[in-house]
N, C-alpha and C positions, 0 to 999 in steps of 0.2 A: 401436483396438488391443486385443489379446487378450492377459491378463496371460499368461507364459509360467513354465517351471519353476523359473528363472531371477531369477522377483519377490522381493522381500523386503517381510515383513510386520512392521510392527514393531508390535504391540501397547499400549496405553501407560494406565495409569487415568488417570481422569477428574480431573485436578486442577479444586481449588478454586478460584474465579475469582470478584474482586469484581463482577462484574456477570453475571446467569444467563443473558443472550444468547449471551457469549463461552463456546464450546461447548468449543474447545482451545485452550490454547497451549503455547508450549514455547519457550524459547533456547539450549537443550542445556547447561544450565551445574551446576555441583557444587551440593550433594556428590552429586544424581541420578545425574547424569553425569562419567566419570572420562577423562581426556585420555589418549590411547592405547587406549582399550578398545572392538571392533569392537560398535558395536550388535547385530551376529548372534551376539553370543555370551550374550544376554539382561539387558548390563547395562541397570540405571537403568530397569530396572522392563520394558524389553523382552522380549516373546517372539514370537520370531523364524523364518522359515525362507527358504534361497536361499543363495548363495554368491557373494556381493559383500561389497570389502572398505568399508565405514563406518565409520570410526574416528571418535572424537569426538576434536579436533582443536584445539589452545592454539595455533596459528597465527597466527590470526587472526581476529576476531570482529565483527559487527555491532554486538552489545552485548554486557556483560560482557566475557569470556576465553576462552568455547569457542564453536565452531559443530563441522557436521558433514563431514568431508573425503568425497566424493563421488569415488570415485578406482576407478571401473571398470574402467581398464587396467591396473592391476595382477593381475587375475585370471588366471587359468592357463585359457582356455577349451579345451572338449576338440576342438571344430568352427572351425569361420572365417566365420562369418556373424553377424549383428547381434546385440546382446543387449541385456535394457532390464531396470530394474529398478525395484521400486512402494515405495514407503514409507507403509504407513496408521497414522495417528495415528489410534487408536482404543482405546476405546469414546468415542463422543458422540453425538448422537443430536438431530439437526437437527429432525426433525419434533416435537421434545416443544415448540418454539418456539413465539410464536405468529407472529414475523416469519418472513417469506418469502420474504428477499433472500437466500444465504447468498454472505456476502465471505470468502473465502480470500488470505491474504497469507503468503510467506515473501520474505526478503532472499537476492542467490547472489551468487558473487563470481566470477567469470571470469578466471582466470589468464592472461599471453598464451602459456603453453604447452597451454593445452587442445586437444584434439585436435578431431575431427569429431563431434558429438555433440548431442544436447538435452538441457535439462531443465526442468519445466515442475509444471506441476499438472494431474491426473487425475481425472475428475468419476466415482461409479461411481454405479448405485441399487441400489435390494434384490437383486436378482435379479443382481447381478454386471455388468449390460453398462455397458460405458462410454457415458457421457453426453456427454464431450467434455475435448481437452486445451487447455489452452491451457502454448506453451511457445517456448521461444527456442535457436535455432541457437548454442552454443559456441564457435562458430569463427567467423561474422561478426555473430553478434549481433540475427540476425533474429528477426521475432515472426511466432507462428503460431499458428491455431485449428488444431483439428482436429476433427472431426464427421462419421457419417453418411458415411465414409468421403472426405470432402472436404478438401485441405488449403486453409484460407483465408490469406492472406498479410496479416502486420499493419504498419502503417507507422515507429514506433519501434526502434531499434535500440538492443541494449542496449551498454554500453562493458565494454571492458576492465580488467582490473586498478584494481577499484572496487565496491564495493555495489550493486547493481541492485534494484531491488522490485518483483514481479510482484502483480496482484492480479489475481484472480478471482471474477467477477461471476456469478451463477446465481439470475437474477430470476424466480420464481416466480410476481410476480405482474403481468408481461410475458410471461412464458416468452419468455425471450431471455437468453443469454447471452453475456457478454463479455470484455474484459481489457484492465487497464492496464500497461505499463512505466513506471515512477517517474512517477507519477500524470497519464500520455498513455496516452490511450484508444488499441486497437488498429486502431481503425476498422473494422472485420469485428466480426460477431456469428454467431450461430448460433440455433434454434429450440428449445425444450425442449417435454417433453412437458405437456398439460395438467396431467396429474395431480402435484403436491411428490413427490418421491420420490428422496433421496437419503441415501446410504450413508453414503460415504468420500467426500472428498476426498485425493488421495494423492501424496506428493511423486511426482517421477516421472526417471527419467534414463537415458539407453541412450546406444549409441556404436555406429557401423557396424563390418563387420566388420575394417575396414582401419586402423582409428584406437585411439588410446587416448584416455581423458576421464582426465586430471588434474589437480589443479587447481583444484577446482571445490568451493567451499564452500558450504553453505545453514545460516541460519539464522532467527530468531524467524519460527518458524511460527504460527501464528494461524486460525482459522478459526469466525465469528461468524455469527449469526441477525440480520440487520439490517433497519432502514425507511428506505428514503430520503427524504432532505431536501431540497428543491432552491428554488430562490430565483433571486434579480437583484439584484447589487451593483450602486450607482452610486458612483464614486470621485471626490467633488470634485476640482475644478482640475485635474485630471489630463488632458494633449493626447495621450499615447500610447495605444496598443493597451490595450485590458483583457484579452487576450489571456496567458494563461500569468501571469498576479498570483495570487498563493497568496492564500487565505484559512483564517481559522483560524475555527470553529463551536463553539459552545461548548452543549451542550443544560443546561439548571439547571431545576434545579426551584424554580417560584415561590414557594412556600410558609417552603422551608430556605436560599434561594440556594447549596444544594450544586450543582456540577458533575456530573452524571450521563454526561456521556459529552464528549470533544473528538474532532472528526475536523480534517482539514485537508481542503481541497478548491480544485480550479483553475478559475478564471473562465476562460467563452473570451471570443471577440469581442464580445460582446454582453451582456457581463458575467454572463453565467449560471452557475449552479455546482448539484451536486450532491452531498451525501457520502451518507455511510452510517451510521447513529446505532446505537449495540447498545442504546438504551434501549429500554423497553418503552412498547408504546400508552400516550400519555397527553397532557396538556396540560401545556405547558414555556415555560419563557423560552429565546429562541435568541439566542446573543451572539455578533457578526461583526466579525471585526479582522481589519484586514490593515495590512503592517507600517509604515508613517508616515501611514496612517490612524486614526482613535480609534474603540475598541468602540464598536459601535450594537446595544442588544437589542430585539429583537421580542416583545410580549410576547401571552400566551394564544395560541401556537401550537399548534392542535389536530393530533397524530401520529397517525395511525391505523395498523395494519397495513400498508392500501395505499400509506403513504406521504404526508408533505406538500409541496405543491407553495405556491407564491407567497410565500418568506420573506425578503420583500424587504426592502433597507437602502440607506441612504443616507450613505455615512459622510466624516466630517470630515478635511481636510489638516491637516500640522503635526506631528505628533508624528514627530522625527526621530529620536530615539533608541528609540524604539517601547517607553515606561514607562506609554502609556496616557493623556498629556496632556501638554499643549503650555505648555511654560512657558522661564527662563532655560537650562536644559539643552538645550533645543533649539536656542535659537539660538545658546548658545557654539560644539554642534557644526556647525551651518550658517556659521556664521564661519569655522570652520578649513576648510571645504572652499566656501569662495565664490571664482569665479570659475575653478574647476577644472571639467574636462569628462572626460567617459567617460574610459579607460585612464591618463587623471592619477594620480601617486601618494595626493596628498587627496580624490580625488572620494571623495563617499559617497552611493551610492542612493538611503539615506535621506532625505540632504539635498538631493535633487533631487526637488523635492515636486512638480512638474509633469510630469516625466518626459522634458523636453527632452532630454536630455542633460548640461548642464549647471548649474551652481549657479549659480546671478544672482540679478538685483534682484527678481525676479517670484519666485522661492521664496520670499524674504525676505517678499514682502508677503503672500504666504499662510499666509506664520507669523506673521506680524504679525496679523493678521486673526479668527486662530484664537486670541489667544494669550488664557493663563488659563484652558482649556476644558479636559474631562477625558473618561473616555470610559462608556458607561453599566457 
């Protein structure tokens, strides 16, 4: 797509950010940002051109009190044909990195009065041409790439009247890029070019000529220099699916046991996972919990630029109330929900440490098993 006259550019400095990967972020809240006041009008540090209404919005929010009201249809167009419009969170400057992943995330919210529309994230390089959108249908919720003039169709749907989270993947050193909705991959990708060369990533949203977009809120933009991590959970006791089990990654530094970065990231079938770290090249402790399993850390993980592969874990049943170890707390709560199953009022997830479905003798004995143990 070709920005048109129509785009809006919001300019923005370069806030300070505890980690030098994370390149921007932003969750539009005070006293930067004032509720009611149209971003095109240069508040909160914006400058601005186009003529779309963006109001900063006490509506409702992802985090904090404000996001951004995305409200296209109220504009007075002077034609009847389509109109889009660009948000660049700028100045930041991807290539001063040395990682070569760049993840772009913002949250939207989908009202069920939205009209016919997208909105998405827009990839640009130096030279202005679009590299690639990835972005979701308004009105049913569909996911799309877009590239090289080809629409690719992605398999998650986002929901209505509710928080969505788009992420945007532009692996550099793949040259392939992709995108998640609430951390399900699109299944479609696209090709980039050899050479790193990116601008802007930029919000993005338009509406055909026959619809209005209302409705439509964005917030905590983000947009980071990353290396990927990727591994293989094994989930004791467990008979279900590894499929769609969250894990939480914890990068620390061996030396200070500070936390340097947490991502969260999804196991498939085969228990694999991969996140995105904004730490920089180095050798790390990696720590993996997932939620009635106990932390297991990996330790002298070597990160390079290109990324680490094999940080693999093996982690312990029991921990029901997910405090990190398995002791009498666990099992008072595995007692209040014993011999309850899925949609019961007492079932608890947690206390189905097998993943049957139900709470029985055989969670019991794998809490038993485990018990007294903590997690690294």
């Amino acid at each position: 797509m070709i920005r048109s006259l129509f785009a809006v550019l919001l300019v923005v400095g370069l806030s300070c950010a505890s980690l030098a990967q994370v390149l921007y972020s932003t969750s539009f809240e005070a006293p930067t940002f004032t509720v009611g006041t149209e971003l095109n009008t240069g508040a909160g540090g914006f400058d601005t051109f186009g003529d779309v209404n963006m109001p900063v919005s006490g509506v409702r929010a992802h985090t904090g009190s404000q996001s951004v009201l995305l409200d296209i249809g109220n504009v007075a167009w002077p034609d009847d044909t389509a109109h889009w419009n660009w948000v660049a969170l700028d100045p930041y400057d991807p290539a001063a990195s040395t990682n070569k992943v760049l993840v772009t995330t913002m949250w939207f919210y989908l009202s069920s009065n939205t009209g016919n529309s997208l909105v998405g994230l827009d990839a640009y390089n130096s030279a202005a041409n679009e590299i690639g959108l990835a972005a979701v249908d308004t009105t049913s919720g569909n996911t799309y790439l877009f590239a090289n003039a080809t629409q690719l169709d992605g398999t998650p749907v986002a929901a209505l009247n509710q928080w969505n989270k788009l992420t945007y993947i532009l692996d550099f050193n793949t040259n392939t890029a992709r995108a998640l909705l609430n951390g399900v991959d699109f299944g479609v990708s696209f090709s980039l070019a050899n050479t790193f060369d990116v601008s802007d990533v930029d919000i993005y949203g338009g509406r055909s000529k026959d619809s209005t977009s209302q409705g439509i809120f964005l917030d905590d933009y983000s947009i980071a220099a990353t290396i990927p991590v990727s591994g293989t959970v094994t989930l004791s006791s467990w008979i279900a699916s590894r499929a769609g089990v969250s894990v939480t990654v914890k990068i620390v530094d061996p030396g200070t046991q500070a936390v340097i970065d947490t991502q969260t990231g999804t196991l498939n079938a085969s228990g694999n996972f991969t996140i995105y770290t904004t730490a920089a090249p180095g050798t790390y402790t990696v720590k993996i919990k997932a939620s009635h399993w106990l932390t297991r850390a990996v330790s002298n993980v070597v990160v390079p630029s290109s990324g680490a592969v094999s940080v693999n874990a093996s982690l312990i049943n029991g921990d029901v109330n997910g405090n990190d170890s398995v002791g009498l707390s666990d099992f008072t709560a595995l007692r209040v929900a014993f011999n309850s199953n899925v949609g019961d009022g007492n079932y608890n997830p947690g206390a189905d440490l097998n993943g049957s479905g139900n709470v029985s003798l055989s969670d019991f004995t794998i809490l038993r098993a485990n018990f007294g143990l903590s997690g690294d």
